[in-house]
PDB file as gemmi writes it, atoms N, CA and C in Angstrom:
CRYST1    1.000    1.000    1.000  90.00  90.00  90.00 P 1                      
ATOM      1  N   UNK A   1      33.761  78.881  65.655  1.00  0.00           N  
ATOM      2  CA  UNK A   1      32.513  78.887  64.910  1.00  0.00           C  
ATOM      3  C   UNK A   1      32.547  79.928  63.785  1.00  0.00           C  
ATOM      4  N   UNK A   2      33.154  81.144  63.990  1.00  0.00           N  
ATOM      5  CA  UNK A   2      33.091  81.816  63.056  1.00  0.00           C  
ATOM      6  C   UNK A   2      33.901  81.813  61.735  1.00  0.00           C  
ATOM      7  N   UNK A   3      35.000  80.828  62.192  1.00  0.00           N  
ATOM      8  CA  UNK A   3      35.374  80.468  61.099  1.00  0.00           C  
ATOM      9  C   UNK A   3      34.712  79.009  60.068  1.00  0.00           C  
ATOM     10  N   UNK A   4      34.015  78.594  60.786  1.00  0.00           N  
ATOM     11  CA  UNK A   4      33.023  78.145  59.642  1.00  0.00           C  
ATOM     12  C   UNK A   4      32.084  78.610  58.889  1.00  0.00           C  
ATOM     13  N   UNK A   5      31.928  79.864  59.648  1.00  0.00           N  
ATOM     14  CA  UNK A   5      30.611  80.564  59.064  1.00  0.00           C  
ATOM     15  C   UNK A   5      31.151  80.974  57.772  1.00  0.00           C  
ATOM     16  N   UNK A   6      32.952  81.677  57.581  1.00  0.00           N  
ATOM     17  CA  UNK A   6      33.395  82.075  56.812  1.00  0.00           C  
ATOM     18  C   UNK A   6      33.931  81.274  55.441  1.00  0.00           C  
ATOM     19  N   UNK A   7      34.098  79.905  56.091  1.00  0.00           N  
ATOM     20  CA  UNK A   7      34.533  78.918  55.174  1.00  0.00           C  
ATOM     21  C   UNK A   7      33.402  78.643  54.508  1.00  0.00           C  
ATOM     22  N   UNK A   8      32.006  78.472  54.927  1.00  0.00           N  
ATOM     23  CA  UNK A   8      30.774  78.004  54.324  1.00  0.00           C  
ATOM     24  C   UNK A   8      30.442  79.611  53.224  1.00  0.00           C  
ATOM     25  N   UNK A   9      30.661  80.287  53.682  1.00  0.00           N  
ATOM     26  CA  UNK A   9      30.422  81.752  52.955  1.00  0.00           C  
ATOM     27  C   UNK A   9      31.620  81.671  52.069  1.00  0.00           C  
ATOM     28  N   UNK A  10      32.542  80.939  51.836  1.00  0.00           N  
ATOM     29  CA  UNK A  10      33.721  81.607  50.805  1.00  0.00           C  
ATOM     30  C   UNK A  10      33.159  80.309  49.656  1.00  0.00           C  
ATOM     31  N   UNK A  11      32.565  79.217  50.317  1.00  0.00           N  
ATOM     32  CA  UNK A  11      32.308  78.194  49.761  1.00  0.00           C  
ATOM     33  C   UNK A  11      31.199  78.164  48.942  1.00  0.00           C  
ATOM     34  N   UNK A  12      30.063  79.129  49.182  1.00  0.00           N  
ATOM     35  CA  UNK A  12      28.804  78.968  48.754  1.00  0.00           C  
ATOM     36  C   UNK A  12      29.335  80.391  47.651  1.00  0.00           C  
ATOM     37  N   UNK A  13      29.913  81.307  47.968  1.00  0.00           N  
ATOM     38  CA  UNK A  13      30.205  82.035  46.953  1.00  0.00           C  
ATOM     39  C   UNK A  13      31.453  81.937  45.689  1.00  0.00           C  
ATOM     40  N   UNK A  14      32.113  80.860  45.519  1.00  0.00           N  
ATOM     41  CA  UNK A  14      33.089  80.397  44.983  1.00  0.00           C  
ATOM     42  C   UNK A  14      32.021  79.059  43.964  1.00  0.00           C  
ATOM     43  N   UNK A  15      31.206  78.191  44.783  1.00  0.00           N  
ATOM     44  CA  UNK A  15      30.371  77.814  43.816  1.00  0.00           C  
ATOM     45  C   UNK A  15      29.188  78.085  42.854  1.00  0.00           C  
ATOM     46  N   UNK A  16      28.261  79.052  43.533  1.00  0.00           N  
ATOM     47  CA  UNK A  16      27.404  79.302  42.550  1.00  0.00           C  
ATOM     48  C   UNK A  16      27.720  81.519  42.355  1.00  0.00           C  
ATOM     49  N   UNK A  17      28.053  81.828  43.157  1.00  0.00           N  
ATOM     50  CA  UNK A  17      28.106  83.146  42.611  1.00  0.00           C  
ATOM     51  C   UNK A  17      29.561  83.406  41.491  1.00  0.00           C  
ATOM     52  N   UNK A  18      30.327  82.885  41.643  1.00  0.00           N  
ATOM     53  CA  UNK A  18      31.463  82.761  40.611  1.00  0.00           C  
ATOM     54  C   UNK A  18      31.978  83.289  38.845  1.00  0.00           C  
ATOM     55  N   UNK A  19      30.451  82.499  38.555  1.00  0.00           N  
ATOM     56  CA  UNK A  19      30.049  82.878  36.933  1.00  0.00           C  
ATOM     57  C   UNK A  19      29.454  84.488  36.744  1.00  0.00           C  
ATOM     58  N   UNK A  20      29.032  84.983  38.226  1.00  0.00           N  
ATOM     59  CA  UNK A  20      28.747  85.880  38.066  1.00  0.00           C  
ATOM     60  C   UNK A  20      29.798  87.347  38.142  1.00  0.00           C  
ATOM     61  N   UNK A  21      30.897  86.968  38.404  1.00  0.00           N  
ATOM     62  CA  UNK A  21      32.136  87.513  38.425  1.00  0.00           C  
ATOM     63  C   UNK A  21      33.524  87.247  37.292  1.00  0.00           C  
ATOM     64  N   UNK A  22      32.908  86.205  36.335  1.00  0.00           N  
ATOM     65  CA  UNK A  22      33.579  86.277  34.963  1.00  0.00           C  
ATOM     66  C   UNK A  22      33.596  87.372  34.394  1.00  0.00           C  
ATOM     67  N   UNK A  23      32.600  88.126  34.206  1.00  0.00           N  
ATOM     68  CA  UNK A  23      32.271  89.491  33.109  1.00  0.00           C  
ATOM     69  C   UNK A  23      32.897  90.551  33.785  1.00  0.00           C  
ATOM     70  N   UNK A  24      33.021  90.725  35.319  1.00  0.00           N  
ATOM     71  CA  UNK A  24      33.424  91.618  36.109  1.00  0.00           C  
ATOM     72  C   UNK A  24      35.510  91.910  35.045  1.00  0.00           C  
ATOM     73  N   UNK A  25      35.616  93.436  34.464  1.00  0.00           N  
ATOM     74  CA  UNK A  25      36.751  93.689  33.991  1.00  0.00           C  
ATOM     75  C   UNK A  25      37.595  93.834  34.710  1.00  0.00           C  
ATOM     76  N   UNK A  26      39.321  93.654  34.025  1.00  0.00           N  
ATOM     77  CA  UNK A  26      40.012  93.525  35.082  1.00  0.00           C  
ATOM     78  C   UNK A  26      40.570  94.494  35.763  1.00  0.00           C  
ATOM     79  N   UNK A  27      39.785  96.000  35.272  1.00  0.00           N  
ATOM     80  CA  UNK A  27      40.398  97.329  35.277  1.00  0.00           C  
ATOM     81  C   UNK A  27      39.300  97.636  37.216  1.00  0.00           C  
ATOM     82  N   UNK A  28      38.154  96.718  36.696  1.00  0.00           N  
ATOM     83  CA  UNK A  28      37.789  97.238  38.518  1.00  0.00           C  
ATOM     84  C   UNK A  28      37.889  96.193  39.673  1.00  0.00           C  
ATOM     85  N   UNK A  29      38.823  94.470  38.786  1.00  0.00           N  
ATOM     86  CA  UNK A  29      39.385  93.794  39.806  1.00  0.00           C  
ATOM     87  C   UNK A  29      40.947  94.831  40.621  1.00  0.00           C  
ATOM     88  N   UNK A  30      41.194  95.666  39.428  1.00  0.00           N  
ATOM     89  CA  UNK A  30      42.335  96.302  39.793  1.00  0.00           C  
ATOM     90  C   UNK A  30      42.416  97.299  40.524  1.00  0.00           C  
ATOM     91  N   UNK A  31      40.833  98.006  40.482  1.00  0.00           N  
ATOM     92  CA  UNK A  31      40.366  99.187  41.340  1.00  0.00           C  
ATOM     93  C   UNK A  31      40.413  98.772  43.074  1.00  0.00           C  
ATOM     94  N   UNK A  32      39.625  97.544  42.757  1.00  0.00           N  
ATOM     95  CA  UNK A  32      39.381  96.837  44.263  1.00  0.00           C  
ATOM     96  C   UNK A  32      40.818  96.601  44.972  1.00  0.00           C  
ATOM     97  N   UNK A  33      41.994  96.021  44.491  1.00  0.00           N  
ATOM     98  CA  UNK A  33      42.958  95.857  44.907  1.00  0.00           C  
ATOM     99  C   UNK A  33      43.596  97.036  45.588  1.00  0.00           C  
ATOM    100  N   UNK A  34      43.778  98.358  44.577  1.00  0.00           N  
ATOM    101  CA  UNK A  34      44.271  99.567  44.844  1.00  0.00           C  
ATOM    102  C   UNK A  34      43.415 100.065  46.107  1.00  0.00           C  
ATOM    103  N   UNK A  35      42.412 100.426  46.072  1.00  0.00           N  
ATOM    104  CA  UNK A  35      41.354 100.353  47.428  1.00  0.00           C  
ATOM    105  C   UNK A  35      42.129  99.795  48.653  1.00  0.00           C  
ATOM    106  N   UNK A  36      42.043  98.177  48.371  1.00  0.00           N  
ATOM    107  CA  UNK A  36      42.860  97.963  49.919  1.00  0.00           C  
ATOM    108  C   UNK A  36      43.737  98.160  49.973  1.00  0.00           C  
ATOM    109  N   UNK A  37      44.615  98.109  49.201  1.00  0.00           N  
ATOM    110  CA  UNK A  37      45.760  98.940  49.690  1.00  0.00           C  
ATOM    111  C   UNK A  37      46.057 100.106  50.122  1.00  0.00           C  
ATOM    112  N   UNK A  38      45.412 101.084  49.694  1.00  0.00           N  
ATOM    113  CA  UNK A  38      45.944 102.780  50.094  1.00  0.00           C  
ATOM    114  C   UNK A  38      46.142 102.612  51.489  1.00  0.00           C  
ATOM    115  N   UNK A  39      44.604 101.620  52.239  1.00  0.00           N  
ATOM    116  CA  UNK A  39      44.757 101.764  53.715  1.00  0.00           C  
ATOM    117  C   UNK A  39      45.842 101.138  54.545  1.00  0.00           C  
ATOM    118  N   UNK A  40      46.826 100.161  53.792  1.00  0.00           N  
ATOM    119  CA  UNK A  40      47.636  99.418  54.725  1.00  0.00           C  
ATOM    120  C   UNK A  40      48.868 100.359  54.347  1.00  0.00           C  
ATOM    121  N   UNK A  41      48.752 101.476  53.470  1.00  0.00           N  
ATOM    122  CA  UNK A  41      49.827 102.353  53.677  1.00  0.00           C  
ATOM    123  C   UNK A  41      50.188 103.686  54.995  1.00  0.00           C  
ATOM    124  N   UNK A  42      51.059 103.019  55.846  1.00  0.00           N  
ATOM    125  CA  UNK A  42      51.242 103.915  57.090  1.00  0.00           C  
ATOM    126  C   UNK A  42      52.849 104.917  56.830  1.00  0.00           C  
ATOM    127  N   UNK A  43      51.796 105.930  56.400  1.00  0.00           N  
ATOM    128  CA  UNK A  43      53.307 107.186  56.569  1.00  0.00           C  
ATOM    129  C   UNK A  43      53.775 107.473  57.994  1.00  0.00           C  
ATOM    130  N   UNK A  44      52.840 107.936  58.887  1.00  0.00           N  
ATOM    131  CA  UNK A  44      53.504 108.074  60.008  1.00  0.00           C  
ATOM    132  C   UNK A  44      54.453 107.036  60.488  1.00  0.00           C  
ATOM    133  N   UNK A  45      54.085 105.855  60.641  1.00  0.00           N  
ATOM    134  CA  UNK A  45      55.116 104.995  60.833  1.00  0.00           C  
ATOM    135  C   UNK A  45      56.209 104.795  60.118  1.00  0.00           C  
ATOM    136  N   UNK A  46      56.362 105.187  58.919  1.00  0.00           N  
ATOM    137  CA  UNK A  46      57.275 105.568  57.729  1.00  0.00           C  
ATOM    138  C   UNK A  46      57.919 106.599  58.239  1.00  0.00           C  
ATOM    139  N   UNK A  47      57.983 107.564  58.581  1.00  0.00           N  
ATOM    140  CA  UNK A  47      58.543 108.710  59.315  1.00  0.00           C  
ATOM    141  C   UNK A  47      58.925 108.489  60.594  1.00  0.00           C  
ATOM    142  N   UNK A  48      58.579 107.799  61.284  1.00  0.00           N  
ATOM    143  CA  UNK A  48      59.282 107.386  62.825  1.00  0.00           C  
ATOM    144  C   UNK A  48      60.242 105.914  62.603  1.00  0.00           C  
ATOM    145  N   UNK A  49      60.018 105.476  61.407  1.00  0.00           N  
ATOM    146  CA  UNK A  49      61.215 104.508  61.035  1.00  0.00           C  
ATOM    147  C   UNK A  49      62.290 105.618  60.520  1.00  0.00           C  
ATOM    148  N   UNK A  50      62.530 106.604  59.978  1.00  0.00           N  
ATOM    149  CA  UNK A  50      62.897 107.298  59.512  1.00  0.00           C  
ATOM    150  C   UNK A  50      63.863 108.132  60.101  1.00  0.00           C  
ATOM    151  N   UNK A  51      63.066 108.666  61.501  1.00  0.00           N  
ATOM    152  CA  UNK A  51      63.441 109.354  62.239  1.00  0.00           C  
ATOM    153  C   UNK A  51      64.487 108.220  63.290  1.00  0.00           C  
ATOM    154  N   UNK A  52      64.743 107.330  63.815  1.00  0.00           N  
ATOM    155  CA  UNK A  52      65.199 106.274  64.553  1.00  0.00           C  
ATOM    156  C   UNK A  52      66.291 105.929  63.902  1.00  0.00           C  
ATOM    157  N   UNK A  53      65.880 105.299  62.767  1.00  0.00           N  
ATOM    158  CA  UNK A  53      67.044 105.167  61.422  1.00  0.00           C  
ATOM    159  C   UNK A  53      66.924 104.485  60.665  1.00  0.00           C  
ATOM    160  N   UNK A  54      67.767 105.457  59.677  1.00  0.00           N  
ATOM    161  CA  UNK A  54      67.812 105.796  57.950  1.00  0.00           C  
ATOM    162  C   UNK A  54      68.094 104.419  57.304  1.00  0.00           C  
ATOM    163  N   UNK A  55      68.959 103.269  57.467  1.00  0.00           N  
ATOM    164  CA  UNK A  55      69.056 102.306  57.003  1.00  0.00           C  
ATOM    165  C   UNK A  55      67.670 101.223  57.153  1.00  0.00           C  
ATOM    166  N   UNK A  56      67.526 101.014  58.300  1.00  0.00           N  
ATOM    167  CA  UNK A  56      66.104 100.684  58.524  1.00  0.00           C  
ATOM    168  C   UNK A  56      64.881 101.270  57.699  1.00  0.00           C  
ATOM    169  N   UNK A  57      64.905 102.371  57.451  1.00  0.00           N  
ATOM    170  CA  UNK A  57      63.646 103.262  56.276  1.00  0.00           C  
ATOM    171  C   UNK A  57      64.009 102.812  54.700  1.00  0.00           C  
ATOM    172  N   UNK A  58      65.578 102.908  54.752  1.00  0.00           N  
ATOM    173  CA  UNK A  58      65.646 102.161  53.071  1.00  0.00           C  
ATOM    174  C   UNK A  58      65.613 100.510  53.278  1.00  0.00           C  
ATOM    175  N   UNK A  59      65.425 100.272  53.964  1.00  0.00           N  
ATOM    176  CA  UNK A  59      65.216  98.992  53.987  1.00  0.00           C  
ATOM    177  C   UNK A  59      63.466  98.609  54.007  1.00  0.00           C  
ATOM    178  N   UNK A  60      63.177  99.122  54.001  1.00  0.00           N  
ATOM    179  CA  UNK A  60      61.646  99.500  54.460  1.00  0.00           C  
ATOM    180  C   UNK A  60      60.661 100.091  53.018  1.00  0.00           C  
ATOM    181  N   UNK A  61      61.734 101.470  52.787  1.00  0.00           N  
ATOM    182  CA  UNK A  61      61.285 101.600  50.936  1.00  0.00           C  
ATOM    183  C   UNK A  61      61.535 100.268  49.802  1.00  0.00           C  
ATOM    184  N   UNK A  62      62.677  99.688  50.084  1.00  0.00           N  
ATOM    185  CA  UNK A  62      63.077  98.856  48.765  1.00  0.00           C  
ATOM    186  C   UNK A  62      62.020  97.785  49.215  1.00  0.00           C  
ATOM    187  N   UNK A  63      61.667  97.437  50.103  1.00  0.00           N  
ATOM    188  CA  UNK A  63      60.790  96.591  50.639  1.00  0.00           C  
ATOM    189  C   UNK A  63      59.307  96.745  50.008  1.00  0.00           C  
ATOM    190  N   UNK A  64      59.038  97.784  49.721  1.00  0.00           N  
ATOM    191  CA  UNK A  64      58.003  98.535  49.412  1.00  0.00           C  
ATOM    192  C   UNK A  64      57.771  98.626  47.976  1.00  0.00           C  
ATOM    193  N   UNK A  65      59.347  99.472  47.363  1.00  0.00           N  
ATOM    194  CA  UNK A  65      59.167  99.664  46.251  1.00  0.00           C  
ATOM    195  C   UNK A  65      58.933  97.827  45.528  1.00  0.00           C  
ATOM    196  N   UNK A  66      59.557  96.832  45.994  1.00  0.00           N  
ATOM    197  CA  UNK A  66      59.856  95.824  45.174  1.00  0.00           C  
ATOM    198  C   UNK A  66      58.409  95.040  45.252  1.00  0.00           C  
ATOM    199  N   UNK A  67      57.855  95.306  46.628  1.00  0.00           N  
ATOM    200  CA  UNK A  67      56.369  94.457  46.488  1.00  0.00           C  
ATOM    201  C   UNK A  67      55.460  95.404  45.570  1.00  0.00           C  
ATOM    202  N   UNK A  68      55.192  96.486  45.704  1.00  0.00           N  
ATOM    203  CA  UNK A  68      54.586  97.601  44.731  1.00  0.00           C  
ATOM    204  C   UNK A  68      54.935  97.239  43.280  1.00  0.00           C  
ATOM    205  N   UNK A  69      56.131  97.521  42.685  1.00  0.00           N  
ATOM    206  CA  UNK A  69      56.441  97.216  41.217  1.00  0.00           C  
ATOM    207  C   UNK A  69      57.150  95.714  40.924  1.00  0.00           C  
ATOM    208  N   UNK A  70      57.392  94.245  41.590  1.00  0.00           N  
ATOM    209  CA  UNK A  70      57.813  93.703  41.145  1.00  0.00           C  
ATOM    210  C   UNK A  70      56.876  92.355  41.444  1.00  0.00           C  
ATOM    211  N   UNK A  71      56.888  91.981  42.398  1.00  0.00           N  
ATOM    212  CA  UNK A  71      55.739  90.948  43.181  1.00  0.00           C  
ATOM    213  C   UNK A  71      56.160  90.979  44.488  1.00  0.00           C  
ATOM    214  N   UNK A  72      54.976  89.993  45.209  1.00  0.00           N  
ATOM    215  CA  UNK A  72      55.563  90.255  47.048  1.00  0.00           C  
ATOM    216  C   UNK A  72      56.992  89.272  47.447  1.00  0.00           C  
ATOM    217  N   UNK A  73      56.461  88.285  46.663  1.00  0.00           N  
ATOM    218  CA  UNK A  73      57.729  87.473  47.022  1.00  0.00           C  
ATOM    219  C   UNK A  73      59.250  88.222  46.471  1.00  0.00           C  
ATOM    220  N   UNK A  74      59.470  88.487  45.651  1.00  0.00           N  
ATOM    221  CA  UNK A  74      60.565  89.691  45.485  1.00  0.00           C  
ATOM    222  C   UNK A  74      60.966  90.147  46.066  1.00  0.00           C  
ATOM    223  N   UNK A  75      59.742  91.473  45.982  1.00  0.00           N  
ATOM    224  CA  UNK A  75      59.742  92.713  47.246  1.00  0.00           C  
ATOM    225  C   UNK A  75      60.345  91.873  48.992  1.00  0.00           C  
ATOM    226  N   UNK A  76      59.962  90.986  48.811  1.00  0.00           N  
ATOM    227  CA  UNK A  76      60.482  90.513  50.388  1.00  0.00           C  
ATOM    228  C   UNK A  76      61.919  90.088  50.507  1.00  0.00           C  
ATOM    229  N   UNK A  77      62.229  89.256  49.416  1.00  0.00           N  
ATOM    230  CA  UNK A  77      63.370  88.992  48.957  1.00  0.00           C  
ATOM    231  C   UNK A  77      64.539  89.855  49.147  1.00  0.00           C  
ATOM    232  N   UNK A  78      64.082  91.264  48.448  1.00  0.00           N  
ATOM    233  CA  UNK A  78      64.790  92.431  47.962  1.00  0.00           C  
ATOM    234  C   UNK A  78      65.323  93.042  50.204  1.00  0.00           C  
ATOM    235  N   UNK A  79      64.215  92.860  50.671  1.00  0.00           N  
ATOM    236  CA  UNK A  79      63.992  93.283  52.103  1.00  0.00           C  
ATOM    237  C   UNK A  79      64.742  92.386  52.667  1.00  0.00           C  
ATOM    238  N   UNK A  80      64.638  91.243  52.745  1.00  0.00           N  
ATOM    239  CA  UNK A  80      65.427  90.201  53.716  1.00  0.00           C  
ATOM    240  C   UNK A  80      66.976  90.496  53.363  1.00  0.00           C  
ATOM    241  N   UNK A  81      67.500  90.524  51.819  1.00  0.00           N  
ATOM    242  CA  UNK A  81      68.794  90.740  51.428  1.00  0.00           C  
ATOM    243  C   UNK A  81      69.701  92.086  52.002  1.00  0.00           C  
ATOM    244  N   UNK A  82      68.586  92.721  51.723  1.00  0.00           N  
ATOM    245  CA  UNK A  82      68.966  94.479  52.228  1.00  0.00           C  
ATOM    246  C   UNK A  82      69.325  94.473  53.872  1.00  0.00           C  
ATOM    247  N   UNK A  83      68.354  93.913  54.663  1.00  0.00           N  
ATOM    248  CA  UNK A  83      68.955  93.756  56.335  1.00  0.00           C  
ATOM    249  C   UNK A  83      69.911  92.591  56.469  1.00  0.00           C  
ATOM    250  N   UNK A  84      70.408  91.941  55.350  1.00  0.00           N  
ATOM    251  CA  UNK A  84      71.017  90.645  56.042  1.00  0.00           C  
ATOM    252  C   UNK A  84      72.361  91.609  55.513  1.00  0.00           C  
ATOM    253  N   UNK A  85      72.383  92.306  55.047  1.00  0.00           N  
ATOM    254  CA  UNK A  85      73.408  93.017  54.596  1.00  0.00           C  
ATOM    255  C   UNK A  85      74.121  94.167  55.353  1.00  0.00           C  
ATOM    256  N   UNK A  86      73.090  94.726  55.829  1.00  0.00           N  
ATOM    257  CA  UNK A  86      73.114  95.739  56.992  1.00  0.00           C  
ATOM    258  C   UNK A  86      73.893  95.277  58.126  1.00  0.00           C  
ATOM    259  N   UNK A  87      73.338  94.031  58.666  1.00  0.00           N  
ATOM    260  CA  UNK A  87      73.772  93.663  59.765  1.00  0.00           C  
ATOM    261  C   UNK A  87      75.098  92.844  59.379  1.00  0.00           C  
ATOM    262  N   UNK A  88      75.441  91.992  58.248  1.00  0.00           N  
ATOM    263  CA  UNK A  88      76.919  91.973  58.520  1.00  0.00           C  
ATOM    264  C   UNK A  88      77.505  93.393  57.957  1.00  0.00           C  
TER     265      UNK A  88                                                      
END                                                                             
């Protein structure tokens, strides 16, 4: 059920609230993005990959760096290549 509630809510706001998010600039669509992200950034877990091991953590940064500065599909790309490499 609650996922109808959400589909009818993405639905009713995609049709008439929409126009009201044209004018919205793209400097605080970009704010909003940065926002969620800070929180899905986990250092501690970055540091106990770290601590366990080092190939695994650069595998983990380039993973990072490539979704951060390049796109996700990349960044994943860049990650899948890096452990398929590791392991042979």
């Amino acid at each position: 059920m609650s996922n109808v509630v959400m589909a009818l809510t993405v639905m009713v706001t995609l049709l008439f609230l929409m126009p009201l998010f044209v004018y919205t600039p793209n400097v605080v669509l970009g704010a909003i993005i940065i926002a969620a992200v800070i929180g899905l950034i986990d250092l501690p877990a970055a540091y106990n990959i770290w601590k366990m091991d080092k190939m695994d953590f650069l595998v983990c940064l380039c993973a990072f760096a490539g979704v951060i500065f390049i796109s996700v599909q990349e960044g994943l790309a860049i990650a899948v290549t890096n452990i398929l490499l590791i392991f042979l």
